[in-house]
N, C-alpha and C positions, 0 to 999 in steps of 0.2 A: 504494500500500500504506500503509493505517494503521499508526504505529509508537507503542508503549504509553510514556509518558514515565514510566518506571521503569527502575532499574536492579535486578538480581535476584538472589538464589544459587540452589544448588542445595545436594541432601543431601548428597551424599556422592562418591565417584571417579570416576561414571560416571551418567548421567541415567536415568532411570527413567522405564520407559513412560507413566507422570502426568505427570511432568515434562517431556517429552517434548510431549505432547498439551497439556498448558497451555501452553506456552512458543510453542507453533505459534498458540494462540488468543490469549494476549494480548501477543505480538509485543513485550516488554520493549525498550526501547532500546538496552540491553547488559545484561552479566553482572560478577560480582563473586565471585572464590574467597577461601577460606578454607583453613586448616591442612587442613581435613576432606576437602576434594576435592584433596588434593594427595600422590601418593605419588613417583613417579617421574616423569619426561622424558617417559618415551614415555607415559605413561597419563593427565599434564598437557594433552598437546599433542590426544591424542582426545579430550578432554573438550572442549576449547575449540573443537575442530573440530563434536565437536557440538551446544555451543552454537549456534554458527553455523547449522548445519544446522535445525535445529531451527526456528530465526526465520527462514530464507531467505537471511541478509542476510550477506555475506564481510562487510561492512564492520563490523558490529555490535561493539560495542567490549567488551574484556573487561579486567575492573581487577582488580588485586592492593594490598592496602595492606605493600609490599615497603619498609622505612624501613631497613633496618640495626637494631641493637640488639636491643631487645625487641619489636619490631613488625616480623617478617619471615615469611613465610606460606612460602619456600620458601628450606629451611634442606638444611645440610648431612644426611646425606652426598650427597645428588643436587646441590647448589649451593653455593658457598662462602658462608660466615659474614660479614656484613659489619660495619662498628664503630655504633656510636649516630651520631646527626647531630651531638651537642656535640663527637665525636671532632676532628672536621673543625676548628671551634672552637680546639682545643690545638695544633693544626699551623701554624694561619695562614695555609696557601695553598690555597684557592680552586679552583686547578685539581685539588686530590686531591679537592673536594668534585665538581669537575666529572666524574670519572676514575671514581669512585665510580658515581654514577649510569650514567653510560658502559656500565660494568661489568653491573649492575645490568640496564640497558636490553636489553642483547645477551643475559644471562639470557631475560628475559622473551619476547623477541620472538621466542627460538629455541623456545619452547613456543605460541604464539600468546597471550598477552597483552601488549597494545597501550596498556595505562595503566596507570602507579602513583600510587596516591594519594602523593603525594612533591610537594614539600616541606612540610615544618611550616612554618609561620612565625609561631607563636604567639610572643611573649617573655614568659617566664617572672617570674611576681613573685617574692620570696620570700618569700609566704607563700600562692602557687601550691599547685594538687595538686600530688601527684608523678605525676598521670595522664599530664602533658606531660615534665617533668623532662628527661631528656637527649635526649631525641626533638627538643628544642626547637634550633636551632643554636647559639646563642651568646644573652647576657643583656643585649643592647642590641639596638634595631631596626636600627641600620645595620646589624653584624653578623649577624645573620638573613637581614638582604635580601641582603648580596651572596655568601653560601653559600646561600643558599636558589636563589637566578638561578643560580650557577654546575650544581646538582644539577638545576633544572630544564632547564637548556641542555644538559647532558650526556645527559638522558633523548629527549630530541626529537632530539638527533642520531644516536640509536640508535633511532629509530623509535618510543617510545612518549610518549604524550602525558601531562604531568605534571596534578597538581591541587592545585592550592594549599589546606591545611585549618593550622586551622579558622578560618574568616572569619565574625566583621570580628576574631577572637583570642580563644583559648581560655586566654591565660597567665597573667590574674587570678583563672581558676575555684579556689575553695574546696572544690570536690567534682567528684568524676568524673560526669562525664555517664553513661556506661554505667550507673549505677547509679542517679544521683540528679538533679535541675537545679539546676547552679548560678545563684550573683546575684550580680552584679558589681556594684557601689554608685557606681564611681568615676566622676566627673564625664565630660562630654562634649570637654571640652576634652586631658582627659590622655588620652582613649581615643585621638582624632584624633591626638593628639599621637605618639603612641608604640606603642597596640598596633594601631592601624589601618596603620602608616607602612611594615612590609614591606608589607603587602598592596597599598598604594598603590604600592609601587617594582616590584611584579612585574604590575601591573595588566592587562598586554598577554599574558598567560597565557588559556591556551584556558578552562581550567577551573576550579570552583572549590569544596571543600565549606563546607557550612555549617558554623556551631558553635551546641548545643546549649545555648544560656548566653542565659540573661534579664540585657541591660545595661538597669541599671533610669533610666538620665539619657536613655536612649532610649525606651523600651517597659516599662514596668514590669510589666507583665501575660505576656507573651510572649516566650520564644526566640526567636531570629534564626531560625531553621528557618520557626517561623510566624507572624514579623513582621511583616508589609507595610513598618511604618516602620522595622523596623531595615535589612530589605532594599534600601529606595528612598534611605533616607536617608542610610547608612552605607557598603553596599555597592555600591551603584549608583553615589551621588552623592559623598559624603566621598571614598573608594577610587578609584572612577571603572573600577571593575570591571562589563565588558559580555562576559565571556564565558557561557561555560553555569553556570549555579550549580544544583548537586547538594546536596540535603538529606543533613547525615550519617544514619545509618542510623536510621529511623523504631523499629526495636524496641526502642533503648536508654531504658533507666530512667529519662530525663529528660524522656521523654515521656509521657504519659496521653490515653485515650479508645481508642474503636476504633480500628482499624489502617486501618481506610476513611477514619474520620474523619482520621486524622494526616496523609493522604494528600490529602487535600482542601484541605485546613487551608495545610499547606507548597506547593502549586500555588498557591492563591488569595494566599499570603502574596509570592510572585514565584520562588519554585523554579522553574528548568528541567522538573528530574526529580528524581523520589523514590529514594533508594538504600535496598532493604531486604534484610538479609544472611543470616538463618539460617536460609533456606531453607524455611523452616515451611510446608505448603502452604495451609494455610488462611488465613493472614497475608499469602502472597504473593497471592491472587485479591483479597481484599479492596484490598489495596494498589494492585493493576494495575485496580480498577475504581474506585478513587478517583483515582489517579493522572491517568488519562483518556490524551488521546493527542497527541503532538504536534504543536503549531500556531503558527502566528505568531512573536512573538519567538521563544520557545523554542523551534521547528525552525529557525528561524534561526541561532540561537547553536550548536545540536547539530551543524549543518552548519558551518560556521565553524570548529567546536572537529576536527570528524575531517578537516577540508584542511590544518589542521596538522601533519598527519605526512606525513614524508617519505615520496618515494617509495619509495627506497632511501637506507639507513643510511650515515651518512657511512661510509669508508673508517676500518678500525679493525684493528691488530692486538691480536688477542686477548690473546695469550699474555704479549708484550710490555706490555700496560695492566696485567694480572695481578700482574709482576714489577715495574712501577715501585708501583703500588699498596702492595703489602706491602711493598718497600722503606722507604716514605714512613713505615707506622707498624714500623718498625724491625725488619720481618720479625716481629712479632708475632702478624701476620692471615693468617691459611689463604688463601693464593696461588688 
């Protein structure tokens, strides 16, 4: 079976007989929800299910960008509230970053999805957007990497597979990507040094997305998304990152051309897979026929990244991580 190297959304709570019927033809590698497909448990859990059905494939992976803070796709009152990643940050230990995610993980997997786009490991400059701002962990690279490994080790022991974004770092952008493309000016030496240095300490991560940012000491011309040299040279080789790399979402406003073309563009540049989110039908076919289909390395790495997940979820009491959790932030956080 041909499998489409894209990742996809849908419109809305429940798939639609088009949706349905394209998603059978171009066999998407996985799926990716939004606020908009997300009401309840049990109407979560059918959706996912027929994603699945839909491509054939149990295994077929479904992501959620579930961060805590202001980037949580399935919020109260169906699921508890959880804090920003800088939260993690003010406590100082590590294992509530790991507890968190834990939490988080057992969420997800009780609905069927199987990855969060988690951790950030951007470090924040300060005169960064606020696109990153507390999503970020902490405002040093160590402290990123060992909250960012603890939240990613906590998601994998609950069965979903983490993704490290936005690589090679999104924390000197001047402007949000969703809207615009940023230009990072700063030398090749400070990037290595410092925004590349989580990514480097978590490099044995399955997964990973890109970031939408022209660093111009590497590539002046091009995003990382459709680099070639920032990909080979930075992410590959600097980083020494060989898992799967996911293009962030081709529809955001830092990108330009057809949607075929963006899709072309980020494969030929060394993208795994293309990730595109809002469902639009006419942007998804384009996308899944630029995208093309997985082969070589990149079926490689896609396989690699789903023998990551366990079989079964380490042993967890619920109730009890719930209760030491909101403990931790002073019973502040909805248990």
């Amino acid at each position: 079976m041909t499998i489409g190297a894209c990742i996809l959304g849908c419109s809305g709570p429940m798939l639609t007989p088009a949706e349905k019927a394209f998603f059978a033809d171009a066999r998407p590698w996985g799926f990716i929800l939004f606020a908009r497909n997300v009401e309840t448990p049990a109407q979560v859990r059918a959706l996912t299910t027929a994603l699945r059905e839909a491509v054939g494939r149990d295994e077929a992976p479904i992501l959620v960008d579930q961060e805590g803070g202001r980037v949580q796709r399935l919020r109260p009152p169906h699921w508890p509230a959880y804090p920003s990643a800088r939260a993690y940050a003010a406590l100082g230990r590590p294992e509530i970053a790991r507890l968190g995610a834990r939490l988080m993980a057992h969420d997800l997997a009780a609905v069927g999805v199987d990855a969060d786009c988690l951790p950030v490991l951007d470090v924040p400059a300060p005169d960064g957007h606020e696109v990153i701002g507390d999503r970020a962990y902490a405002e040093t690279p160590d402290e990123v990497a060992v909250l960012g490994r603890a939240a990613a080790e906590g998601l994998i022991a609950g069965g979903v597979l983490p993704m490290l974004k936005h690589i090679p770092g999104h924390g000197r952008a001047r402007a949000d990507s969703h809207q615009a493309l940023p230009v990072v000016e700063a030398p090749w030496d400070e990037l290595d040094g410092w925004d590349f240095a989580p990514f480097r300490a978590l490099s044995d991560m399955p997964m990973a997305m890109t970031a939408h940012v022209v660093y111009a000491a590497i590539d002046p011309r091009r995003p990382a998304t459709l680099s070639s040299t920032v990909i080979r040279r930075a992410v590959r080789k600097a980083i020494g990152f060989d898992g799967l790399l996911m293009s962030d979402d081709i529809s955001m406003g830092a990108l330009s051309g057809g949607f075929r073309e963006r899709a072309e563009t980020a494969r030929a540049a060394g993208c795994d897979v293309v990730l595109h989110c809002n469902g639009d039908m006419g942007e998804m076919q384009a996308v899944a026929a630029g995208a093309g289909v997985l082969s070589g390395q990149a079926q490689r790495r896609a396989g690699a990244a789903l023998a990551r997940r366990p079989r079964t979820p380490e042993p967890f009491d619920v109730a009890e991580g719930r209760a030491r959790f909101a403990a931790a932030f002073g019973g502040r956080l909805a248990a």
